[in-house]
PDB file as gemmi writes it, atoms N, CA and C in Angstrom:
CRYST1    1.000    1.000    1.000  90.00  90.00  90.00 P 1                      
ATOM      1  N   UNK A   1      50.551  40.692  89.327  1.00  0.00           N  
ATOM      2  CA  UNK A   1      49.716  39.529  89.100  1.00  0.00           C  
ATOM      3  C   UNK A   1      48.472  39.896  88.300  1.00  0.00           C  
ATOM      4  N   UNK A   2      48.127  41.043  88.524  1.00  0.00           N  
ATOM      5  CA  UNK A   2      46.814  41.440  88.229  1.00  0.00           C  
ATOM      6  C   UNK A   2      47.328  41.920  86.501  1.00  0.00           C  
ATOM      7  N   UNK A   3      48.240  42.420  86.405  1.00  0.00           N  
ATOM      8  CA  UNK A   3      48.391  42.627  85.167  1.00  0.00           C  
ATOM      9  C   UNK A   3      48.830  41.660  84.360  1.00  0.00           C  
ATOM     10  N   UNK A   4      49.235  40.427  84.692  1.00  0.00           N  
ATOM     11  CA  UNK A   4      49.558  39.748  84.041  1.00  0.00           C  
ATOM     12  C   UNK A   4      48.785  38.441  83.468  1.00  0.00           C  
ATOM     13  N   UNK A   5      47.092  38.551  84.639  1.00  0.00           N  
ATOM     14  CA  UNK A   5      45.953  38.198  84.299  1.00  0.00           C  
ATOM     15  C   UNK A   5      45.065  38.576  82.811  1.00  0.00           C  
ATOM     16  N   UNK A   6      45.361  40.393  83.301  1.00  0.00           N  
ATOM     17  CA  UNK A   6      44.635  41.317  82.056  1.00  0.00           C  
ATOM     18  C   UNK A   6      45.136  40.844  80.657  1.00  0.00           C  
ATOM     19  N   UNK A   7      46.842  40.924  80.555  1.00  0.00           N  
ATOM     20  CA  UNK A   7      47.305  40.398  79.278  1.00  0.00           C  
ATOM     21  C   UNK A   7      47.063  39.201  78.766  1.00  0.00           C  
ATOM     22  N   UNK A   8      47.125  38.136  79.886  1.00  0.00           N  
ATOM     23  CA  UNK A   8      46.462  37.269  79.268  1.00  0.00           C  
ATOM     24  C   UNK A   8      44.657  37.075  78.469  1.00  0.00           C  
ATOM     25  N   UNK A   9      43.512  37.764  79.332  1.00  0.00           N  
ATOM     26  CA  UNK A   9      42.377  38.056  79.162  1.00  0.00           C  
ATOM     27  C   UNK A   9      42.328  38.505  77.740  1.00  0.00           C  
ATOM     28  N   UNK A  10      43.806  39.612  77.384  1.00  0.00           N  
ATOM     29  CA  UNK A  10      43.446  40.544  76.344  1.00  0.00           C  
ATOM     30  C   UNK A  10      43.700  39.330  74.643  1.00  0.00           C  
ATOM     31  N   UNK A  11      44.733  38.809  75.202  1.00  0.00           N  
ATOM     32  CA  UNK A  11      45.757  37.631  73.591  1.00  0.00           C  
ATOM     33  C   UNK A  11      44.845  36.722  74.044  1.00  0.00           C  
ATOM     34  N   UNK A  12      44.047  36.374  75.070  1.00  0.00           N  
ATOM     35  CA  UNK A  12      42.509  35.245  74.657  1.00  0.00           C  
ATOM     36  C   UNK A  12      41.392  35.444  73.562  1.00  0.00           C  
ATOM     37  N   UNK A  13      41.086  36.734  74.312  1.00  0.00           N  
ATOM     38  CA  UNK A  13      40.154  37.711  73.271  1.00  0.00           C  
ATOM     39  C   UNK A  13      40.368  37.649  71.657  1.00  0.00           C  
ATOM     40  N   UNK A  14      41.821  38.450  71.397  1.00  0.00           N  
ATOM     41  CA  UNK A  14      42.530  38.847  70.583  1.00  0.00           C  
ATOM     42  C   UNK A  14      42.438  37.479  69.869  1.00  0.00           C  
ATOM     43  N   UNK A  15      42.475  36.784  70.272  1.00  0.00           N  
ATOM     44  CA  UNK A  15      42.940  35.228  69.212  1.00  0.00           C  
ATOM     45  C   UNK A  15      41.456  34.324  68.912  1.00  0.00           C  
ATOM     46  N   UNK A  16      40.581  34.735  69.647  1.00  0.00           N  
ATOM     47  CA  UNK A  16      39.102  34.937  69.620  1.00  0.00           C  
ATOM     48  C   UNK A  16      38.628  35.324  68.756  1.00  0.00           C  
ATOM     49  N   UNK A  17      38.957  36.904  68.659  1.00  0.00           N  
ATOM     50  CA  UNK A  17      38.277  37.544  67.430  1.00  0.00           C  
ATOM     51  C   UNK A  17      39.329  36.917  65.645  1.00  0.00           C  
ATOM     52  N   UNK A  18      40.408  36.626  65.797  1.00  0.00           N  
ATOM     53  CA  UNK A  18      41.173  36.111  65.077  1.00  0.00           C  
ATOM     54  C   UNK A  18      40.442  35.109  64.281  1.00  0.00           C  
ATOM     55  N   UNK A  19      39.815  33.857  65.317  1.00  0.00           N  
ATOM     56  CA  UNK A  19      39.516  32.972  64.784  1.00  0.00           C  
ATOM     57  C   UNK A  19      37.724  32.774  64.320  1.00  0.00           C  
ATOM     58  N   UNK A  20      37.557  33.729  64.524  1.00  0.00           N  
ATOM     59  CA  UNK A  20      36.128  34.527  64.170  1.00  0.00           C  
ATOM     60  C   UNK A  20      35.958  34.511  62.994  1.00  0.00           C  
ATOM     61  N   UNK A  21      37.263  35.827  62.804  1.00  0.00           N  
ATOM     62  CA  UNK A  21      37.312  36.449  61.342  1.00  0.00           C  
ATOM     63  C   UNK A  21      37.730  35.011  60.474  1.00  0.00           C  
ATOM     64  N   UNK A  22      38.758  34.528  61.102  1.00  0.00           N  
ATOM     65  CA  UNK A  22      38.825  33.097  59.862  1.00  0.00           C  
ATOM     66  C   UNK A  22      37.990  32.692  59.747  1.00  0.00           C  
ATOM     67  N   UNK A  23      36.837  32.080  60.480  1.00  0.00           N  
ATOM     68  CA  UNK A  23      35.892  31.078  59.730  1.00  0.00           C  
ATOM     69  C   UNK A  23      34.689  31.562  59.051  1.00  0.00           C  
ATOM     70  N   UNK A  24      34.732  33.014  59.080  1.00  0.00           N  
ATOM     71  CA  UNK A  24      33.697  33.602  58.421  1.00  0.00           C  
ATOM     72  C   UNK A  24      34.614  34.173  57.124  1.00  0.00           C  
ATOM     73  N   UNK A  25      35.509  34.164  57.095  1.00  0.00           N  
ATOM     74  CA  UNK A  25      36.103  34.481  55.960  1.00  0.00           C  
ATOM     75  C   UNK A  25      36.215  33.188  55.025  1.00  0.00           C  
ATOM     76  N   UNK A  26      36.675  32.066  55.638  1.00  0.00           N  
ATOM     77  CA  UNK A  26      36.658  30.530  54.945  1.00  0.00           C  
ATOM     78  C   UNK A  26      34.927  30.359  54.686  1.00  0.00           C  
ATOM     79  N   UNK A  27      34.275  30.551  55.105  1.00  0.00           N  
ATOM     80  CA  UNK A  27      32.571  30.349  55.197  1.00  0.00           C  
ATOM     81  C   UNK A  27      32.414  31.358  53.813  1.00  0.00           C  
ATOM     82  N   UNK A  28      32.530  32.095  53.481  1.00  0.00           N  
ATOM     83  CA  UNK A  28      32.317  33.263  52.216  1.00  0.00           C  
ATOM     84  C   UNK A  28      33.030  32.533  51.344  1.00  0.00           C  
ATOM     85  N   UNK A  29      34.234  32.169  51.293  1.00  0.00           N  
ATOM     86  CA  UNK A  29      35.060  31.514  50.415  1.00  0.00           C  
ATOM     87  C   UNK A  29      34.674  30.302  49.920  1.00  0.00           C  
ATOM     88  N   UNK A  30      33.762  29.666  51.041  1.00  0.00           N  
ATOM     89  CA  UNK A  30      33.240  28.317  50.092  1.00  0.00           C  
ATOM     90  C   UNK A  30      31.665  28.444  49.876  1.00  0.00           C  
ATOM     91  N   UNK A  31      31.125  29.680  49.927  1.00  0.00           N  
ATOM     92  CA  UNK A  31      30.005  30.013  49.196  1.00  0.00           C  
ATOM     93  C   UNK A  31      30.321  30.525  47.891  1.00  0.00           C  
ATOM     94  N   UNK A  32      31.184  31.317  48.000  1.00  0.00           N  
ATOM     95  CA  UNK A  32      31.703  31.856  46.449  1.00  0.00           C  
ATOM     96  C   UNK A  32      31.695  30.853  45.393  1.00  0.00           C  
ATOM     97  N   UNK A  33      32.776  29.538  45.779  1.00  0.00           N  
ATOM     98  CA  UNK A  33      33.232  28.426  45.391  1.00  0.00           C  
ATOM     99  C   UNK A  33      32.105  27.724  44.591  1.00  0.00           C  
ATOM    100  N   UNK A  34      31.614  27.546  45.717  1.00  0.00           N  
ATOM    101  CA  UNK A  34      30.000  26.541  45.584  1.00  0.00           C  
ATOM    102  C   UNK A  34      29.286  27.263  44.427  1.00  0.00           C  
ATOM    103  N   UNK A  35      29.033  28.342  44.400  1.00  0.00           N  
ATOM    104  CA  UNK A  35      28.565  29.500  43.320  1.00  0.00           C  
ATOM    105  C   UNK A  35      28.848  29.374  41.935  1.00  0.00           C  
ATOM    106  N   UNK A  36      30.499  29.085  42.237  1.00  0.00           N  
ATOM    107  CA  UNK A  36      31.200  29.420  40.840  1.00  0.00           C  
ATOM    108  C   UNK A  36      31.172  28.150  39.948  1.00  0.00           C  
ATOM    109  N   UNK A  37      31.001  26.809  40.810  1.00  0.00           N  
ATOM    110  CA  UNK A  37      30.659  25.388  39.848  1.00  0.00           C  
ATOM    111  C   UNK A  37      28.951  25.378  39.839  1.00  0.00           C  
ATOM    112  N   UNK A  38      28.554  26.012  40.060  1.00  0.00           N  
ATOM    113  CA  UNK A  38      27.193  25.738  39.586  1.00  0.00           C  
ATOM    114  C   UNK A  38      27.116  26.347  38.106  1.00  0.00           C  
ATOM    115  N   UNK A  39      26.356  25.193  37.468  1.00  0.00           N  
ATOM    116  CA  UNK A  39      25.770  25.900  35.998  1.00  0.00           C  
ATOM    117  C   UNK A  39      24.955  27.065  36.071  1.00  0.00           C  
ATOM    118  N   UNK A  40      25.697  27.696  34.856  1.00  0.00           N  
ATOM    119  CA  UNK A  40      25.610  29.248  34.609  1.00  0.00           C  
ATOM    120  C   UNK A  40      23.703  29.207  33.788  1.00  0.00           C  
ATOM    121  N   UNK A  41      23.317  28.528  33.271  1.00  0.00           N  
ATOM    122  CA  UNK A  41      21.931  28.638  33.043  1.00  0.00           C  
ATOM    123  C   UNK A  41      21.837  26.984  32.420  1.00  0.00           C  
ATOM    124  N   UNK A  42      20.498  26.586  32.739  1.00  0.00           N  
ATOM    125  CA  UNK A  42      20.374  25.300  32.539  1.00  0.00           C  
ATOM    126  C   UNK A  42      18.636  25.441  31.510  1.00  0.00           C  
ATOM    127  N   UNK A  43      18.995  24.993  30.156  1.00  0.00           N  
ATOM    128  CA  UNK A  43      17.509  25.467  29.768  1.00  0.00           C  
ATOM    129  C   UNK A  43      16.788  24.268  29.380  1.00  0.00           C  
ATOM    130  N   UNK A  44      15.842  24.133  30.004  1.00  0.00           N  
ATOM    131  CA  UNK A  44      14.840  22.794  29.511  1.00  0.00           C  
ATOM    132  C   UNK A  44      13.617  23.160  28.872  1.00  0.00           C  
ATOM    133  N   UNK A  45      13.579  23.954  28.381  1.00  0.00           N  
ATOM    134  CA  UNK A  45      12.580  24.522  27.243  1.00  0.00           C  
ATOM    135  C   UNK A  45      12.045  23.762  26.333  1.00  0.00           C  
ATOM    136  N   UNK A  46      11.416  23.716  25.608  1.00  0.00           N  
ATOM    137  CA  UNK A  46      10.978  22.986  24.539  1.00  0.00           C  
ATOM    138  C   UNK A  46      10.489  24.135  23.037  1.00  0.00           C  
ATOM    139  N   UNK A  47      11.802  23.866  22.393  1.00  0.00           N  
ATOM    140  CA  UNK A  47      11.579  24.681  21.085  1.00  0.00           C  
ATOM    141  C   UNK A  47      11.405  23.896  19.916  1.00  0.00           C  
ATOM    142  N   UNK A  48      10.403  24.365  19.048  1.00  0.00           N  
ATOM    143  CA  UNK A  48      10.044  24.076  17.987  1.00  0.00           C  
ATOM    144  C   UNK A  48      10.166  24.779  16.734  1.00  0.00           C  
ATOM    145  N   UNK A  49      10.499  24.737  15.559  1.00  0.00           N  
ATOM    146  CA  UNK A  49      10.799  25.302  14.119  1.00  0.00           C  
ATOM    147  C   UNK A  49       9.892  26.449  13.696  1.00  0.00           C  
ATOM    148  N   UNK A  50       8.536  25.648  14.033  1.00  0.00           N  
ATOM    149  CA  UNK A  50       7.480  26.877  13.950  1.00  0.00           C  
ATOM    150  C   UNK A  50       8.068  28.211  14.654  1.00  0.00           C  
ATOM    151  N   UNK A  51       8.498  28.752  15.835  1.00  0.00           N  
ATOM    152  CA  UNK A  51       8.683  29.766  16.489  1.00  0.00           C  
ATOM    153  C   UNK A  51       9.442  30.695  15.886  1.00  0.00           C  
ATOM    154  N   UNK A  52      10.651  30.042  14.432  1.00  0.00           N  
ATOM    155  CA  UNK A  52      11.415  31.063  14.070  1.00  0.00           C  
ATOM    156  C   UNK A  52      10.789  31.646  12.947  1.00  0.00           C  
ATOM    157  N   UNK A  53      11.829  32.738  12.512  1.00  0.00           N  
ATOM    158  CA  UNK A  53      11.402  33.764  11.526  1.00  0.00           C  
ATOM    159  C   UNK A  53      11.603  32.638   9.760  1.00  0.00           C  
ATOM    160  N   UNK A  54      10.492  32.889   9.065  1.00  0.00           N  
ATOM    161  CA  UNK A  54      10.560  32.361   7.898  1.00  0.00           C  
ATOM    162  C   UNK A  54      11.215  33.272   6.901  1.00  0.00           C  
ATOM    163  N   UNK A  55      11.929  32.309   5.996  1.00  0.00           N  
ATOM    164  CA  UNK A  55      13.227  33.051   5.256  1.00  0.00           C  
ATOM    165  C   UNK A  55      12.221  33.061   3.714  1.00  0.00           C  
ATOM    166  N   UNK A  56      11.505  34.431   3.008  1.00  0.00           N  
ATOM    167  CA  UNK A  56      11.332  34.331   1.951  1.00  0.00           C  
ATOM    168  C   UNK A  56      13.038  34.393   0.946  1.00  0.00           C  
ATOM    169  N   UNK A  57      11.870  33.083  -0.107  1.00  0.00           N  
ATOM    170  CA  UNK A  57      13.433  33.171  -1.649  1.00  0.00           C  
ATOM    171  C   UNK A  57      14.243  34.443  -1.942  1.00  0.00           C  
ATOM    172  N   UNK A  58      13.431  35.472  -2.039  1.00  0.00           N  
ATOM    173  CA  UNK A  58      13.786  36.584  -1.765  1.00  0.00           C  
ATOM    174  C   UNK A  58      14.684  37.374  -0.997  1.00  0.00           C  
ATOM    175  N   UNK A  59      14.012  37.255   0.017  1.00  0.00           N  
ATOM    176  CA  UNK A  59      15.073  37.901   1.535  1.00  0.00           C  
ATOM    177  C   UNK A  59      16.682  36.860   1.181  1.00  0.00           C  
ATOM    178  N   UNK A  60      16.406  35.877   0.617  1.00  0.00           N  
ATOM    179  CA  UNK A  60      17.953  34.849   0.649  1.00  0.00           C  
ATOM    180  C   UNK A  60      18.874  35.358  -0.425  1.00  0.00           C  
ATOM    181  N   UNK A  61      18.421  35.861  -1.333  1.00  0.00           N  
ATOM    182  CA  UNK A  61      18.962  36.393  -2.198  1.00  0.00           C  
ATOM    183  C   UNK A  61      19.139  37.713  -2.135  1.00  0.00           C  
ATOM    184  N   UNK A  62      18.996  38.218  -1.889  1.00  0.00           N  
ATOM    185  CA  UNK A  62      19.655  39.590  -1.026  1.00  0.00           C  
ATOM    186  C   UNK A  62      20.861  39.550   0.038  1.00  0.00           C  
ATOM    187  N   UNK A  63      20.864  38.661   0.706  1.00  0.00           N  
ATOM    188  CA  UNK A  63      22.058  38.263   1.878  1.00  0.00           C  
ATOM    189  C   UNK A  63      22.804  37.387   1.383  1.00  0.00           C  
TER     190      UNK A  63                                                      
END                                                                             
């Protein structure tokens, strides 16, 4: 009787830690997820013409 208490105690446990590992494994899996549809960089900057490099007549005619 007594052993047949323990086995049970033990496949309670056992199916315990089972369902542990699943939902922390499903829990990582939909952080990943969530991660992977988020935009990769979102830029709201404000650029203007002034900031780039000016092309002398020169330099154009060379390239």
């Amino acid at each position: 009787m007594l052993d047949a208490l323990l086995i049970i105690l033990c496949l309670i446990v056992a199916l315990a830690a089972i369902g542990v590992a699943g939902f922390v494994v499903l829990l990582k899996l939909g952080v990943i997820v969530q991660q992977a549809t988020k935009p990769t960089h979102l830029d709201t900057a404000n650029y203007t013409l002034d900031q780039g490099r000016e092309v002398r007549p020169e330099e154009e005619r060379r390239n």
